[in-house]
Backbone as XML, in Angstrom:
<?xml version="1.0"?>
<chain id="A" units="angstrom">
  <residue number="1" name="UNK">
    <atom name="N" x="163.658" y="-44.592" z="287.419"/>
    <atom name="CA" x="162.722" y="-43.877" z="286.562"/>
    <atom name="C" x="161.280" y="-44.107" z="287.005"/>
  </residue>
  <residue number="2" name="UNK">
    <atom name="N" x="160.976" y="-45.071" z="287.493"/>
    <atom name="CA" x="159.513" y="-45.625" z="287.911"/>
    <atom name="C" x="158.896" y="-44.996" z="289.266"/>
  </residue>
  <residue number="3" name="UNK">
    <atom name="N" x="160.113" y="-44.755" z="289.976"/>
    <atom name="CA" x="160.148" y="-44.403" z="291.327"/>
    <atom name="C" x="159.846" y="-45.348" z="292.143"/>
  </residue>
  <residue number="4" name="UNK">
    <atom name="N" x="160.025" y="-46.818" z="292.618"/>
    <atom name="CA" x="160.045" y="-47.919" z="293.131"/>
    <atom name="C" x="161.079" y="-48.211" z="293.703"/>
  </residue>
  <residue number="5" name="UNK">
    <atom name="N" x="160.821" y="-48.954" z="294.809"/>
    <atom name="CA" x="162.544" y="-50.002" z="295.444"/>
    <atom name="C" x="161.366" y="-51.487" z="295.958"/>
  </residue>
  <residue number="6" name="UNK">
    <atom name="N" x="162.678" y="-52.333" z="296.005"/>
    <atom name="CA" x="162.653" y="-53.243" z="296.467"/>
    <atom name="C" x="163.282" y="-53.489" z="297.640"/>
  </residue>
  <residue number="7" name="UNK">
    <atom name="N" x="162.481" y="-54.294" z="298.613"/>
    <atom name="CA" x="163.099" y="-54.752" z="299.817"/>
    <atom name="C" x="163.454" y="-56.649" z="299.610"/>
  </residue>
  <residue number="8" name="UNK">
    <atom name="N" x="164.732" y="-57.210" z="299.730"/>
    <atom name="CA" x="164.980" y="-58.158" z="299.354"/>
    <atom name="C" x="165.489" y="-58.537" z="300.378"/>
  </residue>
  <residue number="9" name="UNK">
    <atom name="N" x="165.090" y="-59.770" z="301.250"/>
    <atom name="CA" x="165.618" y="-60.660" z="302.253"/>
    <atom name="C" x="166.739" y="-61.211" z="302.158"/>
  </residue>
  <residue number="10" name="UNK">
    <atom name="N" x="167.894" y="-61.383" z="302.880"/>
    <atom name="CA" x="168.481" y="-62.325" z="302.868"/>
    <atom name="C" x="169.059" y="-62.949" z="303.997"/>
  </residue>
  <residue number="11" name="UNK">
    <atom name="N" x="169.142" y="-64.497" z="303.707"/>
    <atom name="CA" x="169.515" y="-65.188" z="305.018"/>
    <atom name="C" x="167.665" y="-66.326" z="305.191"/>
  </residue>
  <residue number="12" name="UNK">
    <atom name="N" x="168.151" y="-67.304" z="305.670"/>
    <atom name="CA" x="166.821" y="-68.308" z="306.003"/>
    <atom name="C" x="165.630" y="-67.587" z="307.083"/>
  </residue>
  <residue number="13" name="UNK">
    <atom name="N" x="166.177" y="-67.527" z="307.724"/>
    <atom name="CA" x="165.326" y="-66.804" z="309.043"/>
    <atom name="C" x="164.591" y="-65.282" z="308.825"/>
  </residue>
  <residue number="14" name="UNK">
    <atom name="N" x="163.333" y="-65.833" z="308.912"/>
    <atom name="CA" x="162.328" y="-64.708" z="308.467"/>
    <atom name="C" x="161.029" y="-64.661" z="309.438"/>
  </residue>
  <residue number="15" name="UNK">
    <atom name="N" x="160.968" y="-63.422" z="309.960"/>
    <atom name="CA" x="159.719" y="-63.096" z="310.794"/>
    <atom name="C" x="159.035" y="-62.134" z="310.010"/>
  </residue>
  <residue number="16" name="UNK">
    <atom name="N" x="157.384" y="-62.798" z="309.863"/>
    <atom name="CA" x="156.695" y="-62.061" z="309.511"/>
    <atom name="C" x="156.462" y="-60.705" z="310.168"/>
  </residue>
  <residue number="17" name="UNK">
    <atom name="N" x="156.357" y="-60.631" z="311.572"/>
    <atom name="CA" x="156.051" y="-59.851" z="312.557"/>
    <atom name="C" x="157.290" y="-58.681" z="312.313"/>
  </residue>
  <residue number="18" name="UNK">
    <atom name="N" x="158.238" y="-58.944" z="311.965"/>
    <atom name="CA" x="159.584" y="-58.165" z="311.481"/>
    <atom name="C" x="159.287" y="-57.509" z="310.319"/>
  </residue>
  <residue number="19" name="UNK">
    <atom name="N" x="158.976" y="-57.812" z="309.239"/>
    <atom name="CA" x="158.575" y="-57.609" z="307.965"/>
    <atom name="C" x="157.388" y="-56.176" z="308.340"/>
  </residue>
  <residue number="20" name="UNK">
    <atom name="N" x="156.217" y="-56.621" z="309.020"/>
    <atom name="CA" x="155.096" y="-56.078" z="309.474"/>
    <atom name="C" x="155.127" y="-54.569" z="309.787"/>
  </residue>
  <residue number="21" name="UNK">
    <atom name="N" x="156.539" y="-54.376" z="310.970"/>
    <atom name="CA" x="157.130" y="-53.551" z="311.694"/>
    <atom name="C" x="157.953" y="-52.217" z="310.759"/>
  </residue>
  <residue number="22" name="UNK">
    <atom name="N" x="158.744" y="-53.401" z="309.916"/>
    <atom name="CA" x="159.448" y="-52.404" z="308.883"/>
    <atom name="C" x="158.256" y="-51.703" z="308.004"/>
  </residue>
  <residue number="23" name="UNK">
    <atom name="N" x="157.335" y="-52.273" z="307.718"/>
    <atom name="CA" x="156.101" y="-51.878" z="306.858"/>
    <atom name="C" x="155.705" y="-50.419" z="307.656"/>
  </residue>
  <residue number="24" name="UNK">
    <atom name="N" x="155.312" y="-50.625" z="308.989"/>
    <atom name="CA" x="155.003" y="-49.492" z="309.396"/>
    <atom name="C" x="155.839" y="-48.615" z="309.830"/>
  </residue>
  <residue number="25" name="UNK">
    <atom name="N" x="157.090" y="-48.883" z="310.192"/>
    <atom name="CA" x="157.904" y="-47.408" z="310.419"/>
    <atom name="C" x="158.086" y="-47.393" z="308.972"/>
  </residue>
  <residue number="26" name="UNK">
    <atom name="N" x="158.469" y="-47.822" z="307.983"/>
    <atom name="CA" x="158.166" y="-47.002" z="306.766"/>
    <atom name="C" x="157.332" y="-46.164" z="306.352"/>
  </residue>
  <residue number="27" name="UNK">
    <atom name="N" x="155.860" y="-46.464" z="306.565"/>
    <atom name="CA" x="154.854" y="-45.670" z="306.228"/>
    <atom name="C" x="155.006" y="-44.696" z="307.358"/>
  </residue>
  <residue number="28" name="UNK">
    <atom name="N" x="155.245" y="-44.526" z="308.284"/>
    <atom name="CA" x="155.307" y="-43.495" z="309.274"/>
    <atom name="C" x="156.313" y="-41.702" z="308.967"/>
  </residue>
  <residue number="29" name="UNK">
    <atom name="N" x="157.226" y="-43.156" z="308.636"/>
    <atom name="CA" x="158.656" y="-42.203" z="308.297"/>
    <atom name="C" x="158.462" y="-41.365" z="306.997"/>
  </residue>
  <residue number="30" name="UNK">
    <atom name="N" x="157.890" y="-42.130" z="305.669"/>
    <atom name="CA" x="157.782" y="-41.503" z="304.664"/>
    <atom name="C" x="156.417" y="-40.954" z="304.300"/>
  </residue>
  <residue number="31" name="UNK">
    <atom name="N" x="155.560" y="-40.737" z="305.764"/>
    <atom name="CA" x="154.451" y="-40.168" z="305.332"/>
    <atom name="C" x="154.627" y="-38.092" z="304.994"/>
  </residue>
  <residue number="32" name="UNK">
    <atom name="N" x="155.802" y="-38.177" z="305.177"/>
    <atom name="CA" x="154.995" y="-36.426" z="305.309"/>
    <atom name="C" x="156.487" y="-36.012" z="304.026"/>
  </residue>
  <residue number="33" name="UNK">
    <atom name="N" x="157.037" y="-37.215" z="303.627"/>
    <atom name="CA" x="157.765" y="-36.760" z="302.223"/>
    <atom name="C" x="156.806" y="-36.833" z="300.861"/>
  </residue>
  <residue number="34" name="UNK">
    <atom name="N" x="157.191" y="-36.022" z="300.120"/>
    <atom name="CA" x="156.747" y="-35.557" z="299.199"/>
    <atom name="C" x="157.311" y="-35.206" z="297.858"/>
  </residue>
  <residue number="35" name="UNK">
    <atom name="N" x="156.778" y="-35.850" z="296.863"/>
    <atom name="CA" x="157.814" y="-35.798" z="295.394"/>
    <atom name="C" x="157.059" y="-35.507" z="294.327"/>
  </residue>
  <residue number="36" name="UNK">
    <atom name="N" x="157.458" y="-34.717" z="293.346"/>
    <atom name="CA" x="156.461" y="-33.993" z="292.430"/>
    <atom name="C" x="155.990" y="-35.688" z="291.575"/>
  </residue>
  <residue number="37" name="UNK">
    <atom name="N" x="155.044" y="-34.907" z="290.521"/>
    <atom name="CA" x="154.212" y="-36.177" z="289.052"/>
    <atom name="C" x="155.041" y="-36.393" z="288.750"/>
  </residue>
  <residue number="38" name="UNK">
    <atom name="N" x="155.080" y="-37.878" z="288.484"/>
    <atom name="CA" x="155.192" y="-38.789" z="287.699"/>
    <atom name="C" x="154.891" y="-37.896" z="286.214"/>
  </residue>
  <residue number="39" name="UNK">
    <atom name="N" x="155.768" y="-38.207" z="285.541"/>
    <atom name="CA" x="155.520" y="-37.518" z="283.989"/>
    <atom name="C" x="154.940" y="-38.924" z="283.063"/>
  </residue>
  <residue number="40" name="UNK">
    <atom name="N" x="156.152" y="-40.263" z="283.552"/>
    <atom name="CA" x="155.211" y="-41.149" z="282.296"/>
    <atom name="C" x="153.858" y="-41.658" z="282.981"/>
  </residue>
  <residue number="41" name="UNK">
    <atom name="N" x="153.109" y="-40.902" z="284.251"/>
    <atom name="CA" x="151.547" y="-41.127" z="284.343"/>
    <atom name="C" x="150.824" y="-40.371" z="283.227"/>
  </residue>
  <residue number="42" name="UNK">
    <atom name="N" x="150.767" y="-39.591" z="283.042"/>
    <atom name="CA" x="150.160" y="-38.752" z="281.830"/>
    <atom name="C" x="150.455" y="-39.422" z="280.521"/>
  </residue>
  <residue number="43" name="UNK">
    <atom name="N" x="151.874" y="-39.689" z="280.059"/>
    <atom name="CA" x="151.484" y="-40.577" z="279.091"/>
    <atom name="C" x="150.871" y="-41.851" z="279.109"/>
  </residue>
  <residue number="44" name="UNK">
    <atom name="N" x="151.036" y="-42.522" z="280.213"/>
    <atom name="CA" x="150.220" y="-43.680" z="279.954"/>
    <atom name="C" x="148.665" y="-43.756" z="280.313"/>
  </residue>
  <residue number="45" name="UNK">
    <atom name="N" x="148.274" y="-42.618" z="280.603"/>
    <atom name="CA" x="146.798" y="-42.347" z="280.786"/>
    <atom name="C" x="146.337" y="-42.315" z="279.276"/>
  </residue>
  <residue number="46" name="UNK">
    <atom name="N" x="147.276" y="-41.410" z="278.820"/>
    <atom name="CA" x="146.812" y="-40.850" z="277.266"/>
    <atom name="C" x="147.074" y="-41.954" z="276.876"/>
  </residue>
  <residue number="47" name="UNK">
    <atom name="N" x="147.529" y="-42.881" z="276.664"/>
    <atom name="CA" x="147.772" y="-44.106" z="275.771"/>
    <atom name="C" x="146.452" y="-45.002" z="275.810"/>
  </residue>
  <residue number="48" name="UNK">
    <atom name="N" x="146.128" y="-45.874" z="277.348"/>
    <atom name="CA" x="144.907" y="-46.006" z="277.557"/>
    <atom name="C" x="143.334" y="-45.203" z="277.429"/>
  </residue>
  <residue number="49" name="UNK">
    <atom name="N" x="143.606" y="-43.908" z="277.259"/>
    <atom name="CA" x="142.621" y="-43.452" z="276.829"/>
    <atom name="C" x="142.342" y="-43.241" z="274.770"/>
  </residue>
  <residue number="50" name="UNK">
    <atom name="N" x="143.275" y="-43.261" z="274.127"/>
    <atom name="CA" x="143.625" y="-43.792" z="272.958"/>
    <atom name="C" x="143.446" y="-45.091" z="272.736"/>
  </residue>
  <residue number="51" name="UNK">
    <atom name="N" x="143.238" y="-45.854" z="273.386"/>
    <atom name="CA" x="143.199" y="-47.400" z="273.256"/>
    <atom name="C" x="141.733" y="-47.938" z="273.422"/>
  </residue>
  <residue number="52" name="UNK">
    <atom name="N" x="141.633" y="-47.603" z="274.370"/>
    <atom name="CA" x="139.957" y="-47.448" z="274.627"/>
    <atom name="C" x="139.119" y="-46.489" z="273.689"/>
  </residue>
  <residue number="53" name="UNK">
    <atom name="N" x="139.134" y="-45.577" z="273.276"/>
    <atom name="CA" x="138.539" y="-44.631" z="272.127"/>
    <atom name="C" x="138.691" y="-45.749" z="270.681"/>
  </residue>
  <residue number="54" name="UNK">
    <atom name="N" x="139.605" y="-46.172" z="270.768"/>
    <atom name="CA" x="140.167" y="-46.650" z="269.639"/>
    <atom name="C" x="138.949" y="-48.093" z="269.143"/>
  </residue>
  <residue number="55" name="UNK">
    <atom name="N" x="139.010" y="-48.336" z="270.351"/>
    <atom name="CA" x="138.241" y="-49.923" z="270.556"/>
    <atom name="C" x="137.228" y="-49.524" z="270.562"/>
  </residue>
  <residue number="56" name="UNK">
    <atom name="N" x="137.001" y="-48.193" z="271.182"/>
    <atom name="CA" x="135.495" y="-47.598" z="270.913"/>
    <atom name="C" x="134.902" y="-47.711" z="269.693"/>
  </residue>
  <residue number="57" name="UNK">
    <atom name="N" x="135.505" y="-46.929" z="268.944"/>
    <atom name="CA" x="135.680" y="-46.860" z="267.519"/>
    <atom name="C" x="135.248" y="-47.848" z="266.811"/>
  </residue>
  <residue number="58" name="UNK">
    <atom name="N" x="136.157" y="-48.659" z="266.712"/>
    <atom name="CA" x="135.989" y="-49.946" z="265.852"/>
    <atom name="C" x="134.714" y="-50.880" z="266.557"/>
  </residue>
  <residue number="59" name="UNK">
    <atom name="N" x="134.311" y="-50.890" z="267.399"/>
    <atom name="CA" x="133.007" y="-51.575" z="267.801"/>
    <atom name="C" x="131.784" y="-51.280" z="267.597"/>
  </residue>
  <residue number="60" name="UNK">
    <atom name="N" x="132.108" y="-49.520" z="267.690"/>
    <atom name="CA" x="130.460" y="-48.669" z="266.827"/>
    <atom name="C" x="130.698" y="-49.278" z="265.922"/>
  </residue>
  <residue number="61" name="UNK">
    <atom name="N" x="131.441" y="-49.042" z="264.676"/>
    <atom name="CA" x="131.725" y="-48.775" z="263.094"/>
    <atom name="C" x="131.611" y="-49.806" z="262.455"/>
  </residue>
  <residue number="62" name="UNK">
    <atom name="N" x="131.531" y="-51.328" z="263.053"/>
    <atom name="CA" x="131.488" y="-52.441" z="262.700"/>
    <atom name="C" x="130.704" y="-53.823" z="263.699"/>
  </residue>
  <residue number="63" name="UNK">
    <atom name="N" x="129.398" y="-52.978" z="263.540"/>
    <atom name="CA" x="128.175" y="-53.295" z="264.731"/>
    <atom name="C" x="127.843" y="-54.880" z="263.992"/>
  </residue>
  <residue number="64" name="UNK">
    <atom name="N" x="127.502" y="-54.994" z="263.155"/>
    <atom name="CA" x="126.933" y="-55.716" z="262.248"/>
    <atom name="C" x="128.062" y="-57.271" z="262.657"/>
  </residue>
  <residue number="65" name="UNK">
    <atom name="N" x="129.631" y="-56.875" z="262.479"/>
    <atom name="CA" x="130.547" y="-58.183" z="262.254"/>
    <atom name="C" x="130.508" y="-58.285" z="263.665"/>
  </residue>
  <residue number="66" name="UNK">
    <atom name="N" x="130.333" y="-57.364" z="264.776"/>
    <atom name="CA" x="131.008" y="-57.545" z="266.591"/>
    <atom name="C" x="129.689" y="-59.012" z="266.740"/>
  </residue>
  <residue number="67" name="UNK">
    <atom name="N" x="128.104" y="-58.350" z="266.029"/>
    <atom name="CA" x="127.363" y="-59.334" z="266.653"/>
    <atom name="C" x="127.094" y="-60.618" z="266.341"/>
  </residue>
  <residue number="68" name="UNK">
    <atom name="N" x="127.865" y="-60.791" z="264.441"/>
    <atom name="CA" x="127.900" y="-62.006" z="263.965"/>
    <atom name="C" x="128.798" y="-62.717" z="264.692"/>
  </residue>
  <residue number="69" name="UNK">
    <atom name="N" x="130.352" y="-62.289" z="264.974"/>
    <atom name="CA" x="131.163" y="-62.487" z="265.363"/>
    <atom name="C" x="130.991" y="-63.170" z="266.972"/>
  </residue>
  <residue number="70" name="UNK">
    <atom name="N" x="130.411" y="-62.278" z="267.842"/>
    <atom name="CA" x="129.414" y="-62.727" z="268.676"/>
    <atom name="C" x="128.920" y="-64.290" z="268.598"/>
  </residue>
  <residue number="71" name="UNK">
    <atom name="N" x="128.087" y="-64.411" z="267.603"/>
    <atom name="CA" x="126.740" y="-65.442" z="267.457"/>
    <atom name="C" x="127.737" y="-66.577" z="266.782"/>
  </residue>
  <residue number="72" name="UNK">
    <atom name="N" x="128.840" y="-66.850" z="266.120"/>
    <atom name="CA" x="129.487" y="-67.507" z="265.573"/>
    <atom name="C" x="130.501" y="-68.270" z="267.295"/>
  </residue>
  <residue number="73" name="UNK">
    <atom name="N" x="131.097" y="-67.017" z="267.771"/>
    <atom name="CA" x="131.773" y="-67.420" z="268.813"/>
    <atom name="C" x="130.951" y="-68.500" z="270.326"/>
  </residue>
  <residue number="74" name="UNK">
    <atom name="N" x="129.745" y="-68.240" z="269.995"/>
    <atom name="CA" x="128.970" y="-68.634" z="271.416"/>
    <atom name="C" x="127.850" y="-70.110" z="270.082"/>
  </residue>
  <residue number="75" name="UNK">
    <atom name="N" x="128.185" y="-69.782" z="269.146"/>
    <atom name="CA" x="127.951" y="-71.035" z="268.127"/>
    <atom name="C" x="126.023" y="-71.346" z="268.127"/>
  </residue>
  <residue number="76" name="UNK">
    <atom name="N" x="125.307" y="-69.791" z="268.793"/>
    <atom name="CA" x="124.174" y="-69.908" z="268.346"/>
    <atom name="C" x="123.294" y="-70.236" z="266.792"/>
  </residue>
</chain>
């Protein structure tokens, strides 16, 4: 659903320089594939942008407690 894989080693013996290699014929190989949006990007944009508005919100609307709250926390 995420559209992710994992590459998982196994066995003791590990070359970085191996690792490196697979990195780039991967990117080589899967550069010119192509897969439509992500659908849960849009919701989770909209969520963070709801979240942030939100916090917006409550920080105008309650100016007065953010800066006591403020001055109490830093114990001026």
């Amino acid at each position: 659903a995420l559209r992710n894989v994992s590459l998982v080693s196994v066995g003791p013996r590990q070359s970085w320089l191996g690792w490196r290699k697979l990195e780039h014929e991967l990117a080589v190989a899967l550069r010119a594939t192509s897969s439509a949006a992500n659908p849960y990007g849009v919701l989770l944009v909209a969520c963070g942008l709801a979240i942030g508005a939100l916090t917006t919100y409550g920080l105008l609307s309650g100016r007065q407690n953010v800066v006591t709250a403020l001055w109490e926390m830093l114990r001026f």
